[in-house]
Structures are given as C-alpha cells and as structure tokens.
VOPA-390879 format. One record per residue (C-alpha): x, y, z; residue in three letters. Coordinates in steps of 0.02 Angstrom, whole numbers, padded with zeros to 5 digits, always signed. Layout:
residues N
XYZALA ...
end
This chain:
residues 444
+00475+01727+00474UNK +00540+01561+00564UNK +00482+01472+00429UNK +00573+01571+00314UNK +00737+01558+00395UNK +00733+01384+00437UNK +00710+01338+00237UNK +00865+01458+00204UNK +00968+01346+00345UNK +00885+01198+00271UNK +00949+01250+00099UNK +01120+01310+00159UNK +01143+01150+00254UNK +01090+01063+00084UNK +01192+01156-00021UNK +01356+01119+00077UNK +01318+00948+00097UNK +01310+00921-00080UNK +01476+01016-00106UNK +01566+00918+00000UNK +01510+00771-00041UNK +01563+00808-00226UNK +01706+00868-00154UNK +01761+00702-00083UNK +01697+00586-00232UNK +01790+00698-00333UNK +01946+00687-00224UNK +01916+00497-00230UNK +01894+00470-00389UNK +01990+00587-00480UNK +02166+00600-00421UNK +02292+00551-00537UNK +02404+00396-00528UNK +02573+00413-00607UNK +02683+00279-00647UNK +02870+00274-00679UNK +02900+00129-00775UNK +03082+00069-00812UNK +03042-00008-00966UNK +02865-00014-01064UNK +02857-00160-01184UNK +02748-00118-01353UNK +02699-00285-01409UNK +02651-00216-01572UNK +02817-00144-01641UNK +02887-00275-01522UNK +03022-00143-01445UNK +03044-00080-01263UNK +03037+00109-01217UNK +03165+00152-01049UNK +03102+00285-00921UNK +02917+00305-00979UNK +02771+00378-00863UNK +02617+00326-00866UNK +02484+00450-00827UNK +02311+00364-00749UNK +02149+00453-00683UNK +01955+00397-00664UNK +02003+00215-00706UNK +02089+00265-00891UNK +02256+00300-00942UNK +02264+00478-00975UNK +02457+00496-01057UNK +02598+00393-01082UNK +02783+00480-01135UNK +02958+00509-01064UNK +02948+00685-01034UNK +02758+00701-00966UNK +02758+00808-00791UNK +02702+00726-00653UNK +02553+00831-00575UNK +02533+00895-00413UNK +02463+00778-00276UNK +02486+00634-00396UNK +02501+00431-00313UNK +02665+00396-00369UNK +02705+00208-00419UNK +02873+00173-00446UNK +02911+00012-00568UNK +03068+00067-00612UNK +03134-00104-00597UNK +03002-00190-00717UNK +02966-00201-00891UNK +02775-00149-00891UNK +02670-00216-01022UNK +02496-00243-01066UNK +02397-00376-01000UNK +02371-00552-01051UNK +02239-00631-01136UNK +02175-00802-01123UNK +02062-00836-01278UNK +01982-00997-01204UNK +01978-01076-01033UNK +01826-01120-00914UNK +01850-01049-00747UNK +01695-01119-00659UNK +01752-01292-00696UNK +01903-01386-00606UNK +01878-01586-00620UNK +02020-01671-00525UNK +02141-01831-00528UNK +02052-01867-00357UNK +01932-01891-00339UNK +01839-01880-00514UNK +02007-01959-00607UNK +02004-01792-00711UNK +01835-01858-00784UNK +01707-01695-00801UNK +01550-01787-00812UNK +01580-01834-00632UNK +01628-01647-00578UNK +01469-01594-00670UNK +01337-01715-00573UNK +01433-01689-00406UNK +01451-01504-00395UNK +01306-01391-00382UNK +01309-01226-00492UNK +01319-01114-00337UNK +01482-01205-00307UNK +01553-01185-00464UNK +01528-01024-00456UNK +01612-00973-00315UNK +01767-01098-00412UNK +01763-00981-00525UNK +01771-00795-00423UNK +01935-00913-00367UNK +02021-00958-00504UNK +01981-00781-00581UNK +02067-00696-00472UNK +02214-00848-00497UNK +02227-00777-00690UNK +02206-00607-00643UNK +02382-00632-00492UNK +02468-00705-00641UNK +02444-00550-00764UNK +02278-00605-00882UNK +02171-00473-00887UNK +02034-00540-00993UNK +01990-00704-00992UNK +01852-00777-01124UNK +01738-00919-01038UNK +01700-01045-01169UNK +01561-01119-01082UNK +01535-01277-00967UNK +01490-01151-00805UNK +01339-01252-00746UNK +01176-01125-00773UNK +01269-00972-00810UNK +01390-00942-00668UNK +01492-00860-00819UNK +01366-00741-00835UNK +01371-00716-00639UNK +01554-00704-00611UNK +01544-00584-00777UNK +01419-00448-00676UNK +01497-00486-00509UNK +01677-00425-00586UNK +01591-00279-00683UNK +01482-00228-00518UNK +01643-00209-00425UNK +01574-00357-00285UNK +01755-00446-00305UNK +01905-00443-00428UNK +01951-00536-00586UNK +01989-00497-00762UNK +01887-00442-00918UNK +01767-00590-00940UNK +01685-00635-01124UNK +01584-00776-01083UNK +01502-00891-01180UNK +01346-00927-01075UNK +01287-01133-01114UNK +01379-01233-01252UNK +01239-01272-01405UNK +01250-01417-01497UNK +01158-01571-01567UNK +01100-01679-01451UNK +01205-01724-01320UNK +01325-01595-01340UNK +01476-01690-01289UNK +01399-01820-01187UNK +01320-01980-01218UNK +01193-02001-01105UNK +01100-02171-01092UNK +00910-02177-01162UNK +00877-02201-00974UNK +00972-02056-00920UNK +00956-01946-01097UNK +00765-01951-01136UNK +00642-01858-01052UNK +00794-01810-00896UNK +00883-01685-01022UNK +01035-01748-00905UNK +01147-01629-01016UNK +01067-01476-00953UNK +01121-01368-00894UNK +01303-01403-01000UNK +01232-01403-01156UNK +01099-01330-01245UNK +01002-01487-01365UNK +00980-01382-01542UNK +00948-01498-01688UNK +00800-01421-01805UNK +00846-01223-01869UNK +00686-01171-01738UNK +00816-01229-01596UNK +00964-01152-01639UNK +00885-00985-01651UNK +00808-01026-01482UNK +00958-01075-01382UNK +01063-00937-01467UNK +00916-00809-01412UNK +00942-00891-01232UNK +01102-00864-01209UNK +01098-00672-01257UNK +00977-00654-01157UNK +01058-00707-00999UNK +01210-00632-01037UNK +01311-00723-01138UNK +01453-00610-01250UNK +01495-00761-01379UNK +01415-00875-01444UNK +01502-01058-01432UNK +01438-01219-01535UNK +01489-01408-01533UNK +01519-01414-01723UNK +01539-01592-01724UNK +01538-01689-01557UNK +01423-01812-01622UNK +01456-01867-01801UNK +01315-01811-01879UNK +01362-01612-01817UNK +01319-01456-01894UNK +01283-01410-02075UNK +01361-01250-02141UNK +01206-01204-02149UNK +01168-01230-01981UNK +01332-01153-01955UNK +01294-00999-02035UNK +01095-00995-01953UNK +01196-00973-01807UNK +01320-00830-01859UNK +01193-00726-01916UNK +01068-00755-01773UNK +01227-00713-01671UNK +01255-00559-01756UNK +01104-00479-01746UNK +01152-00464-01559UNK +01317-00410-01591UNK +01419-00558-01546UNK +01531-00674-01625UNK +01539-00880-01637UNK +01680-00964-01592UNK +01655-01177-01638UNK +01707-01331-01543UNK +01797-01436-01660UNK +01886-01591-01664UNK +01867-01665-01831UNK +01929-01596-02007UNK +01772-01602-02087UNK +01705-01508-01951UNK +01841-01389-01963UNK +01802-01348-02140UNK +01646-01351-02125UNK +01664-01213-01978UNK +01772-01130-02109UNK +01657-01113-02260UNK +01536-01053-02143UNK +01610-00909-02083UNK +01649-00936-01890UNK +01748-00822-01798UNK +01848-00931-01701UNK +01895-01099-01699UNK +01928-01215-01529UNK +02058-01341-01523UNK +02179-01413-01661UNK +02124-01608-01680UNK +02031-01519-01855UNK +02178-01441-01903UNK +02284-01472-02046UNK +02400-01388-02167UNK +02253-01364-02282UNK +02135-01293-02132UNK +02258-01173-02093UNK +02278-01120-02268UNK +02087-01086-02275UNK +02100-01004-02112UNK +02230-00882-02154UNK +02126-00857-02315UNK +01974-00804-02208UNK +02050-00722-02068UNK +01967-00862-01965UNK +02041-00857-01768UNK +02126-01004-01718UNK +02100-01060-01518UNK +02207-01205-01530UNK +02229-01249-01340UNK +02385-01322-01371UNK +02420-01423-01201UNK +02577-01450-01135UNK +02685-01618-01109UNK +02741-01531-00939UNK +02561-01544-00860UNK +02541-01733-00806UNK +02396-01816-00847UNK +02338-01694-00985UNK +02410-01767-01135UNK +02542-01898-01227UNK +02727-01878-01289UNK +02614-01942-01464UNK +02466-01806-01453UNK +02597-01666-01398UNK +02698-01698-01532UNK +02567-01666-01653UNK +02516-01504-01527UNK +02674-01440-01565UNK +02684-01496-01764UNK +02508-01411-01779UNK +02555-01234-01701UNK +02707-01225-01793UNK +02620-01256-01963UNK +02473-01139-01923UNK +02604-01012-01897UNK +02695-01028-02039UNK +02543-01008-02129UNK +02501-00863-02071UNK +02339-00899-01965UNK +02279-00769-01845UNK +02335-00864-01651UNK +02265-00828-01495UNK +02345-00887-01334UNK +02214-01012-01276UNK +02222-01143-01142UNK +02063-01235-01119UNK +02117-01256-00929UNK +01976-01343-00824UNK +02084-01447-00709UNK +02180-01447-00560UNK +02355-01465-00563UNK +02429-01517-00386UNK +02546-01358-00321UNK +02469-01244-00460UNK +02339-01102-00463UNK +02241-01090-00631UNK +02325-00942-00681UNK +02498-01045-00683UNK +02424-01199-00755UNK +02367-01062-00921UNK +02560-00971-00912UNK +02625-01156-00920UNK +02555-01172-01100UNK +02698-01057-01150UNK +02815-01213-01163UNK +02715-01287-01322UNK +02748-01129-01406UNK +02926-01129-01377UNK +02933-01321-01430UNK +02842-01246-01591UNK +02995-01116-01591UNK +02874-00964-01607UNK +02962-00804-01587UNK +02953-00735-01420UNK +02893-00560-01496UNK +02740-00673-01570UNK +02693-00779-01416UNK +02678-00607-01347UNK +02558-00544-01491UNK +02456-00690-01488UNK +02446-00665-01278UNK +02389-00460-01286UNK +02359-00413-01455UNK +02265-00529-01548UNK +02198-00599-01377UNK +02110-00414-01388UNK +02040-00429-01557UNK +01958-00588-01528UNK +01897-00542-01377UNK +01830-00370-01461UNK +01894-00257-01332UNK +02045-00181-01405UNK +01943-00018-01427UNK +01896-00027-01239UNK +02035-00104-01134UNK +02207-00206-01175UNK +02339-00095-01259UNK +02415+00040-01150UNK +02350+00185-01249UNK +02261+00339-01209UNK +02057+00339-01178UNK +02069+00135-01143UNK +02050+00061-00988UNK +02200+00075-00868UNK +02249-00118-00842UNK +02442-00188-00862UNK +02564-00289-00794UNK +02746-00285-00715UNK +02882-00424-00743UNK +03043-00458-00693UNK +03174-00459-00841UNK +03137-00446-01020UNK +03000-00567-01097UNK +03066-00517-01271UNK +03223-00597-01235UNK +03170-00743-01118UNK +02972-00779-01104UNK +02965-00852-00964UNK +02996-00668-00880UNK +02798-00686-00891UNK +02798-00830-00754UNK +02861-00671-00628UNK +02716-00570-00631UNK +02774-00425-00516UNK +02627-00292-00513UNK +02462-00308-00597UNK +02332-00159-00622UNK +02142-00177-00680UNK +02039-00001-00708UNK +02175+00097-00628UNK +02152-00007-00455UNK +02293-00097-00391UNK +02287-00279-00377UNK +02443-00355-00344UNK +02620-00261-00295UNK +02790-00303-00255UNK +02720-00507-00292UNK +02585-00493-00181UNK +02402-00496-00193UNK +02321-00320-00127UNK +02125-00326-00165UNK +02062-00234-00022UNK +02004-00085-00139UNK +01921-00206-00274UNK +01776-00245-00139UNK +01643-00160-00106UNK +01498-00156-00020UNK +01368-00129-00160UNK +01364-00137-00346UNK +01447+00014-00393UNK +01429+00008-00572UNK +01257-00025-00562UNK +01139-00188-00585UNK +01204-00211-00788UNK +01163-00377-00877UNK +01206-00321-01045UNK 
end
C-alpha cells in the first residue's frame, strides 16, 4: 500500500513538473512579438508601405499587413519612426582576417604567419557582430580563416554561443599550387607553408579531394583560385569542381583576376565570380548570358590605402558597364583590413560610394544588398525577405534609403530570428548568449 501511493505522488509530482515546465518553454518561446513599423521598404517592387505590423513568433515572421490585430499579451516594438527593411547581404568578405597598416603594412602574408587560428577566430566572432550592428544579416566567408574558423564562427552563431549574421562560408581556398602565394623552394617544398590558406590541387584526384575536405568540415561554398598562378584552372578543371560541388549541394564561386580566367570561369559554368580585374564589356555580356553572379568587390577611393584614383576609376567604369549589361550584382566587399576609427561592418557600408560614383539607382544598390545578396547566398527560401514562414531578421533606418542611400549608414534597430540585437542605436545581445548549444551540436 505505501508503495502504491508513493508511485502515484511520484507520478503526480512527475506529471506537474512536466506541465509546467512546458508551460514555461512555451511561455518563453512562443509569445508573439508585434511590430509597428512606420514605413516597410519592399526592395523588390522598390516602394514603401506606411503603418504596417509585423507579426513575429518562435523565431519566424508570422504576418505582415496594415490592418492585422495585435494579440493579446503581445511584446510590442514600436519603429514608428523608421523605415524597416530587410537585412543586408554581404556576398564576399573574410571576417577572420584583419591585416593592418601597422604593423603588417596591410600585407596578409605577415597577418597569416603571426596570428594563430584560435586568434583569428575570436577576430572574427568580433567583426561579425561589427556587420551584424550595421544591419548585414548574412555574410558569405570567402575563405582565408586559418583552419576553418569559418566553419567555427558558422556553428558557434547557429548554436546560439554568441551573435552574428547568417554565415555561408567557404571553408579553405583551393587552387594550384600556391594558391596566392609564392612561397620560396625553401619555404614551399616539403613545409606546405600555404596551409592552412590554401588547399594545393593540381591533378583531377586533388581537386576532388580538397573539395571533399571542405564539405566535410563544413564548408557551404566552394571557392577556387581560378588563376592566381598563370598556368590556373582548365574549364575542365573548372567544371570537375562544379560538379564534385554539386553533388553536396553547394555552389562555386572563383577567384579571378585575369580575363582569360574570367572566361574561362564562364564557359565552365561557375556560380559566382570574385573581383572585377577579369571583367570586361565582353565578360559581362557572357555573364548576363549565363546568369553567372558577379562579386565584384568594388573598393572604394574613400578607404586610404586600399586602392588608386587609376584602379578606382576603372572600379567604377567596370560596375557601371556590368550593370548596363544586365549582369546579376551582389553587394560584395572583400573587407579583410582595418580601417583606423572603423568597425568592419562600416568599412563594408562604405563600399556604397563606388556604386553611387557608378550612378546605380538607389532602388538597385538596394537589390543587389538584400535580394540578390539572398539568391547567391541560397537562403531566400529560409531567411532575408520579410515574408511569412522565413526567418524573422530586419533592419531599422533613419530616413528613406530609396531617396538617399546613405540612410543605410544609420542603422537604428536590427533583429536576427526574432531576437533583438540592437535598439534605439545600441547594441543589446544579452539574450543571443547562452549557456549551451541550444540548437544542438550541427555541422551540416
């Protein structure tokens, strides 16, 4: 009889545990965030809705309109005085890199011997939270990350250890030997002193190989030096590549920085293309042709140090031409450097000056920033545009970036998955750190 009883108490006391604990998660996790926005910017019929709610629950948006109820017991957010939009995209930067006028003289084959991987990494749970304060929400890490600290920063994001944007990393650059370097014999053979920047794939057996290592720890794109030595890549080797890539379900995107290599890149199929020192009228016709992503990097004159009146010049001649031809742009920054009294996030906003030099419409610097900065990501099913189902991550600005651009240099309010991380201009991250991975050990 005691027995008995005590397992009913047991079971009663285990019943009611249970329901309030779901109780509480529940209360946690599903109350519903509304949002009064003054004005919601659609980058894709480039017009701005007044007096729009946005409805937000479990980390999604759940409705948007200007006549949705607001539901009992909602968290209110009131943006009336912002134009919300989605967030930005940055198609190409390296956020676990940051070589310096001082003391490297902005030369990253110094940076790379002198700073451990561990420390890199850490440089880059920085400067990801830098582009995430100044409204990118995904960020695509072309490589150069030591031994993966993409891949780490990647899972410590998506674990919910720290905050940062949406990161589709590249894992280790592959390309002929070398990669970009050009090591001495006494340094180059039998040190590998390239490692762990570059993977050394010459013969088709090693490009299968190094494209099979970087899926495997983690990588989300494929990136290849196309040519960086002047021998480079065949289209066949090229295309060995792209299809190796695809059978993991990822995409190639190919350092370039000659025309040959560009059409080489071209005829082979490549999904995206780095840099614009290939480019020419006749790449960018082939490019349009093909649907073929352009990640031109297009630095500006107003970062010292970076580039010449000469080179920008061409920057500028280059964007326009591209867009006159039609060729799909991403917003794309290639920012691995310090700039004195900048954080990374403002050194990537500052390339917005070569695409008003290039006289781009400010309704298409702002496609090229969210909307195509989605589809060559891949995400636009999963996160960018402020639709129903998608994750719940935008941005607040002061004034009208249709009318004046640089409204995206005042970054008011950001959201990522429904959490707050910045309000009224301040950075408030408290609630993106946990103490555990809360979305569970994931490498994939």
């Amino acid at each position: 009889m005691k027995n008995d009883s005590r397992r009913w108490i047991f079971s009663l006391f285990f019943c009611f545990t249970i329901i309030y604990t779901f109780s509480a998660n529940a209360q946690d996790v599903f109350v519903v965030t509304a949002v009064k926005a003054g004005h919601l910017l659609d980058p894709e019929t480039g017009k701005i809705l007044d007096n729009q709610i946005i409805l937000i629950e479990n980390g999604k948006f759940k409705a948007v309109g200007s006549d949705l109820s607001i539901p009992v017991g909602a968290k209110i957010i009131d943006l009336s005085s912002l134009t919300i939009m989605p967030g930005l995209v940055d198609a190409h930067n390296h956020l676990a890199l940051t070589y310096k006028i001082v003391p490297e003289r902005n030369i990253y084959y110094y940076t790379y011997i002198s700073e451990s991987t561990a420390l890199r990494a850490i440089q880059a749970a920085s400067n990801g939270m830098q582009m995430l304060a100044s409204g990118f929400t995904i960020v695509r890490d072309m490589g150069n990350n030591g031994n993966y600290a993409d891949t780490a920063l990647r899972l410590a994001i998506e674990q919910g250890w720290i905050p940062g944007p949406k990161i589709i990393n590249s894992g280790i650059i592959i390309g002929g030997m070398g990669g970009q370097f050009w090591p001495t014999p006494e340094m180059g053979i039998g040190k590998n002193i390239v490692n762990p920047e570059y993977l050394d794939a010459d013969t088709p057996d090693e490009i299968i190989k190094a494209v099979h290592q970087n899926m495997l720890y983690g990588a989300k794109v494929i990136k290849i030096c196309v040519d960086c030595k002047p021998w480079g890549y065949s289209v066949e080797n090229i295309q060995l590549v792209v299809a190796e890539a695809a059978k993991g379900g990822m995409k190639v995107e190919g350092h370039v920085q000659t025309v040959d290599g560009a059409k080489r890149a071209i005829e082979a199929g490549i999904w995206s293309i780095a840099h614009d020192n290939g480019m020419n009228d006749e790449m960018h016709k082939l490019m349009a042709k093909k649907g073929i992503w352009r990640a031109g990097t297009e630095t500006p004159i107003t970062l010292p140090e970076h580039t010449t009146p000469e080179r920008y010049a061409k920057t500028v001649a280059s964007l326009r031409n591209a867009y006159d031809n039609k060729v799909p742009l991403t917003f794309s920054t290639d920012a691995d450097y310090y700039v004195p009294g900048k954080t990374r996030g403002e050194v990537a906003i500052e390339f917005i000056e070569t695409w008003k030099a290039a006289k781009i419409p400010n309704v298409d610097i702002i496609r090229a920033m969210t909307i195509n900065g989605y589809k060559v990501s891949e995400t636009e099913l999963t996160r960018g545009p402020i639709k129903v189902g998608l994750a719940a991550d935008f941005i607040g600005v002061l004034g009208n970036p249709l009318q004046q651009i640089d409204a995206l240099r005042e970054v008011k309010f950001v959201m990522k998955d429904g959490e707050i991380f910045k309000q009224d201009g301040v950075m408030t991250p408290g609630k993106f750190f946990h103490g555990g991975p809360v979305n569970g050990y994931n490498i994939r």
